[in-house]
PDB file of N, CA, C and O in Angstrom:
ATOM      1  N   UNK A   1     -17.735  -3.685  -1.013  1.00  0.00           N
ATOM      2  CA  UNK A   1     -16.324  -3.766  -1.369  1.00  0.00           C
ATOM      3  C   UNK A   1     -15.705  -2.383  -1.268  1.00  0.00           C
ATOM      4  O   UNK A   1     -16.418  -1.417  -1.540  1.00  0.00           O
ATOM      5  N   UNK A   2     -14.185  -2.161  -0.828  1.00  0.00           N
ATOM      6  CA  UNK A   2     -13.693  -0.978  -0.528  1.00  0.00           C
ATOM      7  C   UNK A   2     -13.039  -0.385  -1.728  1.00  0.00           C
ATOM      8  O   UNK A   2     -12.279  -0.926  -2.531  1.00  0.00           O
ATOM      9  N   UNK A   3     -13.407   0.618  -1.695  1.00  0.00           N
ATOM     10  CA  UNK A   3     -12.611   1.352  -3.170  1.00  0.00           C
ATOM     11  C   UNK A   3     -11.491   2.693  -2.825  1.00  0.00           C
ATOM     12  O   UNK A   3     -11.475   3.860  -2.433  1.00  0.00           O
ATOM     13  N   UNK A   4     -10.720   1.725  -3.227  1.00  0.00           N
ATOM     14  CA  UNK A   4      -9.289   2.811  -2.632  1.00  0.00           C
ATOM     15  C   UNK A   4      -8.897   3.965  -3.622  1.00  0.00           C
ATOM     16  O   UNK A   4      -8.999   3.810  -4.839  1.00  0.00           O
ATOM     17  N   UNK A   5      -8.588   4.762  -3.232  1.00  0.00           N
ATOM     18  CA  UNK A   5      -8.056   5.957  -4.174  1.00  0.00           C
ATOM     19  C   UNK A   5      -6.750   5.667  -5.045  1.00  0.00           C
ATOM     20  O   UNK A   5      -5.763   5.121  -4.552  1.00  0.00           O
ATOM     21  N   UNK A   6      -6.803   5.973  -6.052  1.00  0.00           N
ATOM     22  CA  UNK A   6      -5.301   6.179  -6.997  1.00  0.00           C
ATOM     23  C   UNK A   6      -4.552   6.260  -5.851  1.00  0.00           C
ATOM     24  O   UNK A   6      -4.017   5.209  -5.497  1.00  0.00           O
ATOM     25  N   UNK A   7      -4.325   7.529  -4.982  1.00  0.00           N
ATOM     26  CA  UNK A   7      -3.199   7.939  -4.300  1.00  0.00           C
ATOM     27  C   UNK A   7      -2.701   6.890  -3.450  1.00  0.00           C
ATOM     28  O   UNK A   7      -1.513   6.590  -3.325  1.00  0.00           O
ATOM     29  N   UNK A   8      -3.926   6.213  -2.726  1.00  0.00           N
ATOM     30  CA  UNK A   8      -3.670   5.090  -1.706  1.00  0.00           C
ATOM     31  C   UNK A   8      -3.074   3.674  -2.580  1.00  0.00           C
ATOM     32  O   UNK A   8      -2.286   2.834  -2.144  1.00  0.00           O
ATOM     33  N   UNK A   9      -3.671   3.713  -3.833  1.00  0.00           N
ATOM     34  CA  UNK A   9      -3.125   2.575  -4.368  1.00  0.00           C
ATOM     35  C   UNK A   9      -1.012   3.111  -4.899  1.00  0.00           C
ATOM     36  O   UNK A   9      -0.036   2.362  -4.941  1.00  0.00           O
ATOM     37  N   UNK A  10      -1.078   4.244  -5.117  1.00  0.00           N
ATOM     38  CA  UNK A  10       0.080   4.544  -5.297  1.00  0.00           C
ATOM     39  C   UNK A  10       1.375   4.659  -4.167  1.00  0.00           C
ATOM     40  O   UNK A  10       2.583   4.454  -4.280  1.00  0.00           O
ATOM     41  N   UNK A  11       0.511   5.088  -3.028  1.00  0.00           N
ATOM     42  CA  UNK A  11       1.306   4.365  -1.608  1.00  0.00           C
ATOM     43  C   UNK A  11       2.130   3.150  -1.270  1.00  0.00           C
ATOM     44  O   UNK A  11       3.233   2.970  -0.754  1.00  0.00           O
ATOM     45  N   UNK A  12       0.576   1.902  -2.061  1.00  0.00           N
ATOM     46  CA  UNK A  12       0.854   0.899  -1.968  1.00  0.00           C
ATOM     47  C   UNK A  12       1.789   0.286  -2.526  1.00  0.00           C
ATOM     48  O   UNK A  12       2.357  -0.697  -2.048  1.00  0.00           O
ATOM     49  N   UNK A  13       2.033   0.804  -3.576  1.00  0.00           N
ATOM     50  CA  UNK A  13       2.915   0.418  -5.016  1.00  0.00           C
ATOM     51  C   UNK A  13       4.305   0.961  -4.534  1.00  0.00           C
ATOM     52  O   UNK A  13       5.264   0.199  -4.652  1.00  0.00           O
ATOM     53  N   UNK A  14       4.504   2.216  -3.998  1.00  0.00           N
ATOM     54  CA  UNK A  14       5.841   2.723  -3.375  1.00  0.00           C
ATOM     55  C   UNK A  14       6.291   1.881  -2.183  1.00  0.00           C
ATOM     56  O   UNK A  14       7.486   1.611  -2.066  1.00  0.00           O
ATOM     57  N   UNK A  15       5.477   1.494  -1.378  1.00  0.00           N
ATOM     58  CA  UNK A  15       5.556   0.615  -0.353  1.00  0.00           C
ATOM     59  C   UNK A  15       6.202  -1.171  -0.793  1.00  0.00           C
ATOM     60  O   UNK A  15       7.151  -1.834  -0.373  1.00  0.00           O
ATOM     61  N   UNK A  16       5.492  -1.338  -1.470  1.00  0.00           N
ATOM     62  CA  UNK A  16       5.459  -3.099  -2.479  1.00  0.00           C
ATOM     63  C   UNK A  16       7.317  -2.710  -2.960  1.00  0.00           C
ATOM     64  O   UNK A  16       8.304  -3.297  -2.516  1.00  0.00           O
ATOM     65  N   UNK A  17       7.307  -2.060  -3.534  1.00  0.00           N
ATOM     66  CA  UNK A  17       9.049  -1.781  -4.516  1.00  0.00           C
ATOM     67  C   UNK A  17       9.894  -0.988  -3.553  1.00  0.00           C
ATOM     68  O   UNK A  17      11.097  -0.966  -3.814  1.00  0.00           O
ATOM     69  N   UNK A  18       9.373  -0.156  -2.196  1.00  0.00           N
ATOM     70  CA  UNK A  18      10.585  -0.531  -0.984  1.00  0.00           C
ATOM     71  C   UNK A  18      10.605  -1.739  -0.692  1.00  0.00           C
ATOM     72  O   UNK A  18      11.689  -2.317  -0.773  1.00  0.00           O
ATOM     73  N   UNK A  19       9.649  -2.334  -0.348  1.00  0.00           N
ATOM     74  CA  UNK A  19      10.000  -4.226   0.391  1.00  0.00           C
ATOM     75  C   UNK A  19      10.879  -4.805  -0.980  1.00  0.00           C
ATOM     76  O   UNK A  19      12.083  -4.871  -0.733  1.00  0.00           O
ATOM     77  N   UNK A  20      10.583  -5.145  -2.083  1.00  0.00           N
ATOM     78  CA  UNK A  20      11.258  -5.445  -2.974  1.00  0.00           C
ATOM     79  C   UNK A  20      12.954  -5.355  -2.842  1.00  0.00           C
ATOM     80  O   UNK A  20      13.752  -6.289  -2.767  1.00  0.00           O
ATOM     81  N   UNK A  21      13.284  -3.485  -2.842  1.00  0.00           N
ATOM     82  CA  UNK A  21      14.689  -3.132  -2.798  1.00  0.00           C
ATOM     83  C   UNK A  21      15.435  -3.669  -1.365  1.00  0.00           C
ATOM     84  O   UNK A  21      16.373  -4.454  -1.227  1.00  0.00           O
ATOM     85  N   UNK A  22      14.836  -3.111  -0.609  1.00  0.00           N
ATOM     86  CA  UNK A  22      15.082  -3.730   0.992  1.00  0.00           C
ATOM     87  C   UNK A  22      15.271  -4.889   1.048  1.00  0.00           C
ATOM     88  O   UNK A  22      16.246  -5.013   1.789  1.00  0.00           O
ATOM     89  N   UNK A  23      14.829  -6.196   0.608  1.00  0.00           N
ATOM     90  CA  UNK A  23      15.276  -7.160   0.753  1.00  0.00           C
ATOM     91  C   UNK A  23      15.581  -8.258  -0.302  1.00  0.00           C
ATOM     92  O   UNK A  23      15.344  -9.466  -0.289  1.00  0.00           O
ATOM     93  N   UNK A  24      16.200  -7.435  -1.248  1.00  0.00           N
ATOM     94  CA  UNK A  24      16.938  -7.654  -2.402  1.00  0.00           C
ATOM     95  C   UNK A  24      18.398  -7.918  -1.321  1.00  0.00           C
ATOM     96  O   UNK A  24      19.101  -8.906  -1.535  1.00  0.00           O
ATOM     97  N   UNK A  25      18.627  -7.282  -0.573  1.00  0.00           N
ATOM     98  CA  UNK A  25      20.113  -7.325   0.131  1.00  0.00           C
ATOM     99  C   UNK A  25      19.958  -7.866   1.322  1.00  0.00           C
ATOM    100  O   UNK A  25      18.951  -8.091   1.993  1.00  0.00           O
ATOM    101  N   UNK A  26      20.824  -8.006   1.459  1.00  0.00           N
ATOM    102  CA  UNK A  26      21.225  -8.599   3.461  1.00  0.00           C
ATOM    103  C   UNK A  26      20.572  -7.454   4.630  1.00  0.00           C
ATOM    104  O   UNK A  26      21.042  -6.319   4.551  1.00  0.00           O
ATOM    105  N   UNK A  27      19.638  -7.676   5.577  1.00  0.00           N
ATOM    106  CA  UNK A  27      19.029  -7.155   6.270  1.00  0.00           C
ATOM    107  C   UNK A  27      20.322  -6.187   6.985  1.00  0.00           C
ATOM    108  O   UNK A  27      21.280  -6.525   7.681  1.00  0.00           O
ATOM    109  N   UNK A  28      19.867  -4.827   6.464  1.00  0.00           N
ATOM    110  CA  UNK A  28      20.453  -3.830   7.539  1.00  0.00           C
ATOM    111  C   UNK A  28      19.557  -2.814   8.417  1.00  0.00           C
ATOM    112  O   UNK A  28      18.433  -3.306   8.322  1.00  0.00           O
ATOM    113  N   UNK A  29      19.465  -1.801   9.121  1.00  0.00           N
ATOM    114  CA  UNK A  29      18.460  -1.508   9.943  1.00  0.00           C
ATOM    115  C   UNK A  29      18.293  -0.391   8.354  1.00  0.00           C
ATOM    116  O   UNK A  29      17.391  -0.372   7.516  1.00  0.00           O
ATOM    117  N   UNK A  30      19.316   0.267   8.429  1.00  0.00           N
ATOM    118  CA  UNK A  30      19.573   1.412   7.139  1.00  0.00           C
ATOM    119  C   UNK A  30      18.726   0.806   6.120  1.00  0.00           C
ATOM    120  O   UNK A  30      17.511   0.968   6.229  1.00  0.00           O
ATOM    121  N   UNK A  31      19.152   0.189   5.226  1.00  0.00           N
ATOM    122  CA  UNK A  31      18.941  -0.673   4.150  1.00  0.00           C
ATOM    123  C   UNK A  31      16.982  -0.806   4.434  1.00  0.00           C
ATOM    124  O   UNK A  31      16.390  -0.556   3.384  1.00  0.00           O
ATOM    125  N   UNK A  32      16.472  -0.983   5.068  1.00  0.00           N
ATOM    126  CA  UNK A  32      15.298  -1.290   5.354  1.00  0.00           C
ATOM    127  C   UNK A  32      14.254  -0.177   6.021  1.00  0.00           C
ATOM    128  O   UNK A  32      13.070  -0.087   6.348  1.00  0.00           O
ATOM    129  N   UNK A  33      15.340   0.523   6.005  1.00  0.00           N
ATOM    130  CA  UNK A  33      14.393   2.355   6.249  1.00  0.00           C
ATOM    131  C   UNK A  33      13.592   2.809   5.495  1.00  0.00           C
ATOM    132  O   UNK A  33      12.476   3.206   5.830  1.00  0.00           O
ATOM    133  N   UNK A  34      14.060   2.815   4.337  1.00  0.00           N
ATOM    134  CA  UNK A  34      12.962   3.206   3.454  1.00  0.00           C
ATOM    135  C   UNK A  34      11.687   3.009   3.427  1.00  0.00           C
ATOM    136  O   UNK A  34      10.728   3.757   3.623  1.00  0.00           O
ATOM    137  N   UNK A  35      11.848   1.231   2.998  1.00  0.00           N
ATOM    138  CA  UNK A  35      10.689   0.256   3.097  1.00  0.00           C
ATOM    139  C   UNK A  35       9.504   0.612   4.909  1.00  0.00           C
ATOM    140  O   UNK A  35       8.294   0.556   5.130  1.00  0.00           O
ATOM    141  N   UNK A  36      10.457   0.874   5.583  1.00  0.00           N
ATOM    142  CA  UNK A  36       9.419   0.945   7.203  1.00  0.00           C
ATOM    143  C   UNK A  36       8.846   2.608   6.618  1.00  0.00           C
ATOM    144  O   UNK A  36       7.648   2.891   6.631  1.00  0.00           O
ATOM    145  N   UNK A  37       9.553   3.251   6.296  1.00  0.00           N
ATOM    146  CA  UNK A  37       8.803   4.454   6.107  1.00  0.00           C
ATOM    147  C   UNK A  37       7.891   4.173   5.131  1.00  0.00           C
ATOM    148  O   UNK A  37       6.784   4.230   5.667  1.00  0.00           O
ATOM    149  N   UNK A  38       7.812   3.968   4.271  1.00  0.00           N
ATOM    150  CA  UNK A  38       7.090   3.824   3.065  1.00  0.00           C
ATOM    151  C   UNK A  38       5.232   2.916   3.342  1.00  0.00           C
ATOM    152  O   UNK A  38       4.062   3.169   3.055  1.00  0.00           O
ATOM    153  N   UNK A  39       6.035   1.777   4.078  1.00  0.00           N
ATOM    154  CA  UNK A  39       4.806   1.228   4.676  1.00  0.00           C
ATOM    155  C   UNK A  39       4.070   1.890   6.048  1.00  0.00           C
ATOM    156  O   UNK A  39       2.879   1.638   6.227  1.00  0.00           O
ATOM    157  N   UNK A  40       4.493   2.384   6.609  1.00  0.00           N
ATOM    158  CA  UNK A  40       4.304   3.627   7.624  1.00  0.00           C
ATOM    159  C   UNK A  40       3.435   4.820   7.241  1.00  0.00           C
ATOM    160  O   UNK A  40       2.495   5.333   7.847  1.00  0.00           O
ATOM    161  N   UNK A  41       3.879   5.060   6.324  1.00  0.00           N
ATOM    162  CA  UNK A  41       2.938   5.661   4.902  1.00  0.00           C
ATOM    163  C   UNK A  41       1.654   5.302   4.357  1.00  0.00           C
ATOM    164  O   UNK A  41       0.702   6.038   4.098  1.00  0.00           O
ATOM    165  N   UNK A  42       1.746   4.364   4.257  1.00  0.00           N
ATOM    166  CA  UNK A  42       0.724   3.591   3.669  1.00  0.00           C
ATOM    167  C   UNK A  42      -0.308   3.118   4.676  1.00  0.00           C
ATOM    168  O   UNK A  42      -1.468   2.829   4.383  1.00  0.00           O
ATOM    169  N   UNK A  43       0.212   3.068   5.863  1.00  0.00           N
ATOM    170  CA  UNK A  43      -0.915   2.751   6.882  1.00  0.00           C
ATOM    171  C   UNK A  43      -1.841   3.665   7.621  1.00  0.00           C
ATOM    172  O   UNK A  43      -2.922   3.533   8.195  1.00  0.00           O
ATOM    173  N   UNK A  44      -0.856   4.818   7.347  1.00  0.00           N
ATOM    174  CA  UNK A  44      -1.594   6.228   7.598  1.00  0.00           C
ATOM    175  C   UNK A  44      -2.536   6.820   6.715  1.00  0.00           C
ATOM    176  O   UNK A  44      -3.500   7.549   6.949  1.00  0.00           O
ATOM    177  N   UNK A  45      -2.116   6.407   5.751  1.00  0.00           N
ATOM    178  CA  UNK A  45      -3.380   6.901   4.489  1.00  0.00           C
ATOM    179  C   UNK A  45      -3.982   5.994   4.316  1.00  0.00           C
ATOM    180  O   UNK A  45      -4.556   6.212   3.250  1.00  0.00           O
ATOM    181  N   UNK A  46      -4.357   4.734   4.786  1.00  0.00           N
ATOM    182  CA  UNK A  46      -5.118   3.684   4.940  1.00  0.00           C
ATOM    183  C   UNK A  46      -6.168   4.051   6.090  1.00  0.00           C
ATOM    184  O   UNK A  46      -7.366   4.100   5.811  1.00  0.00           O
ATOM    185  N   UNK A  47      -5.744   4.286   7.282  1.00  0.00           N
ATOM    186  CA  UNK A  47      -6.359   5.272   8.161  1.00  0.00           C
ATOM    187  C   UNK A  47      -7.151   6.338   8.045  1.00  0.00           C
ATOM    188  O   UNK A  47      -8.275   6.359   8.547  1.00  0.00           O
ATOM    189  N   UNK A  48      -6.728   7.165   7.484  1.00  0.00           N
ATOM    190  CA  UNK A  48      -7.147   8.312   6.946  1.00  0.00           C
ATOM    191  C   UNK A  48      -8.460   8.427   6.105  1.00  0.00           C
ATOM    192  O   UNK A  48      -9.569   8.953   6.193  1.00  0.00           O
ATOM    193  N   UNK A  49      -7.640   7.548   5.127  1.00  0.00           N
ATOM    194  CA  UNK A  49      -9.417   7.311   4.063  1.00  0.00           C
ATOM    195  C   UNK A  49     -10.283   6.560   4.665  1.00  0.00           C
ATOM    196  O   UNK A  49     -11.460   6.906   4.563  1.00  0.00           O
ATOM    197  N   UNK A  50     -10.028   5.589   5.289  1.00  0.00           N
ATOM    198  CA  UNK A  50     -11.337   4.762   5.499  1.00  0.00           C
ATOM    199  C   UNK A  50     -12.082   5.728   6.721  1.00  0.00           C
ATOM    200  O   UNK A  50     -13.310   5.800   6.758  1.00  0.00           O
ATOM    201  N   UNK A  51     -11.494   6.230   7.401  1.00  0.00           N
ATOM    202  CA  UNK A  51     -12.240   7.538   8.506  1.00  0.00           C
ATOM    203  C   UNK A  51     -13.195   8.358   7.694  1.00  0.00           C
ATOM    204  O   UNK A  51     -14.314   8.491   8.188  1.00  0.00           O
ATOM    205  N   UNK A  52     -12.988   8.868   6.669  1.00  0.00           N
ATOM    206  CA  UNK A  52     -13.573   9.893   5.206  1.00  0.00           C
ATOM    207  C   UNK A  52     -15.100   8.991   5.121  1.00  0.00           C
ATOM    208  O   UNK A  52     -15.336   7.821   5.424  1.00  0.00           O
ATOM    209  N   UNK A  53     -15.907   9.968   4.631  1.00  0.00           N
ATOM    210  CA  UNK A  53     -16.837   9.744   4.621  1.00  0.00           C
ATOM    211  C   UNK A  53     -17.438   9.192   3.303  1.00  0.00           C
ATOM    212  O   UNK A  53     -17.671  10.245   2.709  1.00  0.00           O
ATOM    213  N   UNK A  54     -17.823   8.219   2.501  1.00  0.00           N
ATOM    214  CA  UNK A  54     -18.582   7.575   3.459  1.00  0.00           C
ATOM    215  C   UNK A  54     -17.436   6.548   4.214  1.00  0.00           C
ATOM    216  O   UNK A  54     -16.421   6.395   3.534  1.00  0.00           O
ATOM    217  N   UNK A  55     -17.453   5.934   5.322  1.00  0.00           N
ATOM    218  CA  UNK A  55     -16.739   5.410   6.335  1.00  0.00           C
ATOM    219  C   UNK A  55     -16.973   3.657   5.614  1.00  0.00           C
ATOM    220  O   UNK A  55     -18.048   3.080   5.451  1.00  0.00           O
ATOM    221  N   UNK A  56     -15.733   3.196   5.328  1.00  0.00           N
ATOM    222  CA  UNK A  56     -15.172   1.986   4.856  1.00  0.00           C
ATOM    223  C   UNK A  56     -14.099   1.439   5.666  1.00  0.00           C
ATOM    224  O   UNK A  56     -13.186   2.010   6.262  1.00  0.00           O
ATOM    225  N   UNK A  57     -14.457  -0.018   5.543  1.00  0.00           N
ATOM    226  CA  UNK A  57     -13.660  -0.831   6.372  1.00  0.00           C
ATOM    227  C   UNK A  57     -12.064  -0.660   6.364  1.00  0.00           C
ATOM    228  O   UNK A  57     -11.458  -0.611   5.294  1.00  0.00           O
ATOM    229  N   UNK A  58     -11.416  -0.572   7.589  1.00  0.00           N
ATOM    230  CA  UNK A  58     -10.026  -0.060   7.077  1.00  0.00           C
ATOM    231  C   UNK A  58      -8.864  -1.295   6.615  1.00  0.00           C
ATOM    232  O   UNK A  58      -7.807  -1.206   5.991  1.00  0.00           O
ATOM    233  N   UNK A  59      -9.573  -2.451   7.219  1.00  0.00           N
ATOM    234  CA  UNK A  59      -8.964  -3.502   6.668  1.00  0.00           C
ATOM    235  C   UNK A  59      -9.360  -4.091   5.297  1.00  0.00           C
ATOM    236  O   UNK A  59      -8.575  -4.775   4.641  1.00  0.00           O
ATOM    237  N   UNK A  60     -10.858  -3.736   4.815  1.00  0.00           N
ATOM    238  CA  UNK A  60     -11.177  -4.366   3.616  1.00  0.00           C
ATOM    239  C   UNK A  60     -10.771  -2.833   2.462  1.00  0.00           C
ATOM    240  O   UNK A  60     -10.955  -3.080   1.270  1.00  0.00           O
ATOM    241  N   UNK A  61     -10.412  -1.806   2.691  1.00  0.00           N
ATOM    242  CA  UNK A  61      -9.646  -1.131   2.153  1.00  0.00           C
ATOM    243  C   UNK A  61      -8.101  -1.084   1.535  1.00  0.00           C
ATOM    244  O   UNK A  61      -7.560  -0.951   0.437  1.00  0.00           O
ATOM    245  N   UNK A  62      -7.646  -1.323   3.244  1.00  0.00           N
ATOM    246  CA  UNK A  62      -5.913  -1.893   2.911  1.00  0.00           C
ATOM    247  C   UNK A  62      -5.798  -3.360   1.629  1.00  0.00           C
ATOM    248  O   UNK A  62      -4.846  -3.708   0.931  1.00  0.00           O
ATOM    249  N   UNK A  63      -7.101  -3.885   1.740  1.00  0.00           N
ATOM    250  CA  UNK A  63      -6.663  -5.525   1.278  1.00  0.00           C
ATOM    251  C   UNK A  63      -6.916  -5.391  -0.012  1.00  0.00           C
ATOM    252  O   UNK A  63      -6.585  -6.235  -0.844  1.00  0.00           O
ATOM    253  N   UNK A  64      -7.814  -3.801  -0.407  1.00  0.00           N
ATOM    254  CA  UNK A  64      -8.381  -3.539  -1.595  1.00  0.00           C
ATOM    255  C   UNK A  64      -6.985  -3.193  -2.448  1.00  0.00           C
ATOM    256  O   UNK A  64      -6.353  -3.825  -3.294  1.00  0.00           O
ATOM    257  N   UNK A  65      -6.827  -2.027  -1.887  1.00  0.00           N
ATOM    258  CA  UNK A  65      -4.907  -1.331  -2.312  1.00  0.00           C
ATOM    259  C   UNK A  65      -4.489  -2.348  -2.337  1.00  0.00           C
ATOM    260  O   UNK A  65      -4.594  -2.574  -3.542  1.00  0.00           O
ATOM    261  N   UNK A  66      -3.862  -3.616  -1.726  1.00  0.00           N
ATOM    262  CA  UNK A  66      -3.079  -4.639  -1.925  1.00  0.00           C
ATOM    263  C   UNK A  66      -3.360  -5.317  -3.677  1.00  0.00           C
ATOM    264  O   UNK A  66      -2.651  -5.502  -4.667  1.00  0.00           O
ATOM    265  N   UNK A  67      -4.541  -5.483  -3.380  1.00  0.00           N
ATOM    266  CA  UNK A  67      -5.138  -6.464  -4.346  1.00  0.00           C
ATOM    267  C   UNK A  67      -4.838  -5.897  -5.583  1.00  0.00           C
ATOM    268  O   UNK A  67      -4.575  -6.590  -6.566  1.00  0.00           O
ATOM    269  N   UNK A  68      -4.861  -4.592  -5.595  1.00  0.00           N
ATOM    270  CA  UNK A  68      -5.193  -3.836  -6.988  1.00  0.00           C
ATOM    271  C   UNK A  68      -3.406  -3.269  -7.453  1.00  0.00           C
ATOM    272  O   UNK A  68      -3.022  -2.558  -8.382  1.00  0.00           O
ATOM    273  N   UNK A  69      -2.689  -3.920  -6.405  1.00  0.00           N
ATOM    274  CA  UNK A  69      -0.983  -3.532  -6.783  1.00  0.00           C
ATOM    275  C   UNK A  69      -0.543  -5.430  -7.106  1.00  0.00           C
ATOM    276  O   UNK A  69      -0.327  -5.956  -8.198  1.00  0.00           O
ATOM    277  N   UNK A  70      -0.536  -5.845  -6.221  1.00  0.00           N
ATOM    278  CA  UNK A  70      -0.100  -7.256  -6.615  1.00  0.00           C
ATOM    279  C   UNK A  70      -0.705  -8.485  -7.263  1.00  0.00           C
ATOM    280  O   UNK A  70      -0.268  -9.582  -7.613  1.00  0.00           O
ATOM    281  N   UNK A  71      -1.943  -7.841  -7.290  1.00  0.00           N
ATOM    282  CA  UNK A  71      -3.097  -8.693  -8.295  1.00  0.00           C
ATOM    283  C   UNK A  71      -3.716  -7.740  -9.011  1.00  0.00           C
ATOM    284  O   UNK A  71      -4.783  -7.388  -8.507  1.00  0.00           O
ATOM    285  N   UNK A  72      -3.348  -7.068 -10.257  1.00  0.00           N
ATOM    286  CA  UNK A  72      -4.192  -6.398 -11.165  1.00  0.00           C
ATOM    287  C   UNK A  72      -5.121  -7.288 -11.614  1.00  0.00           C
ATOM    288  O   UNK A  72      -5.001  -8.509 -11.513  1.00  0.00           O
ATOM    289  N   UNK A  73      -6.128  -6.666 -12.153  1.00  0.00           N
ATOM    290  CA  UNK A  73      -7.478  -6.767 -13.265  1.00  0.00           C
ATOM    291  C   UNK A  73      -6.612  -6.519 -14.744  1.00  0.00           C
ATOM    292  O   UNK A  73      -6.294  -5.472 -15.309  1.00  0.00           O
ATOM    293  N   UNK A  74      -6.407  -7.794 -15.063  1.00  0.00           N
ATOM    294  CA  UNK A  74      -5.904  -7.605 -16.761  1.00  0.00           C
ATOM    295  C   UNK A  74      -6.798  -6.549 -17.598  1.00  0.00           C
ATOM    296  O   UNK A  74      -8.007  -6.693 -17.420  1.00  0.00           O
ATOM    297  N   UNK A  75      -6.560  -5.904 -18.147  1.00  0.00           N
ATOM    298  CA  UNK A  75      -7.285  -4.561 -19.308  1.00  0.00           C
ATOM    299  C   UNK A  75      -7.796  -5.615 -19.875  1.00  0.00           C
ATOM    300  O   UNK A  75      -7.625  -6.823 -19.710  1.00  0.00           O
ATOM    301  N   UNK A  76      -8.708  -4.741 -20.844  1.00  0.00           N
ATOM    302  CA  UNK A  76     -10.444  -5.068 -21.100  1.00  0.00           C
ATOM    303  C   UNK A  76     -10.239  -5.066 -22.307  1.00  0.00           C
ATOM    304  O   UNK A  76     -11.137  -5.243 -23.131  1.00  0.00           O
ATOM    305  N   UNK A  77      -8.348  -4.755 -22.761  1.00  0.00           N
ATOM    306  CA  UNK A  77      -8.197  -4.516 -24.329  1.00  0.00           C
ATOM    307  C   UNK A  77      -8.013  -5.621 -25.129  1.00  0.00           C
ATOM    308  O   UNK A  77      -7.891  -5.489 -26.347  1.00  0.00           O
TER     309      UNK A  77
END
């Protein structure tokens, strides 16, 4: 199983709440800039880490970051 970094999961999370704002409104190219950068972002540091050693799947990585922003693990409290 892939274990993503804080930072990559924090990508993800900036990425998740551009798509959110972006299409809260009527599709503009503007309006939806953010969100392409943001996920643009996120695919590069998805890249990046799974290249890092030790070498992890870059798709079972990305799906890891996903999982761990839009499907948390409820606390243990």
């Amino acid at each position: 199983m892939a274990k993503p970094s804080e930072n990559l999961i924090e990508l993800c999370r900036a990425a998740v709440e551009a798509e959110r704002v972006a299409t809260a409104e009527p599709y503009t190219k503007e309006g939806w800039a953010a969100w392409m950068e943001a996920a643009e972002t996120f695919q590069r540091a998805v890249v990046a880490e799974a290249g890092q050693e030790p070498k992890q799947s870059r798709y079972e990585l990305e799906q890891a970051a996903k999982k761990a922003v839009l499907h948390p693990e409820p606390d243990g409290d």
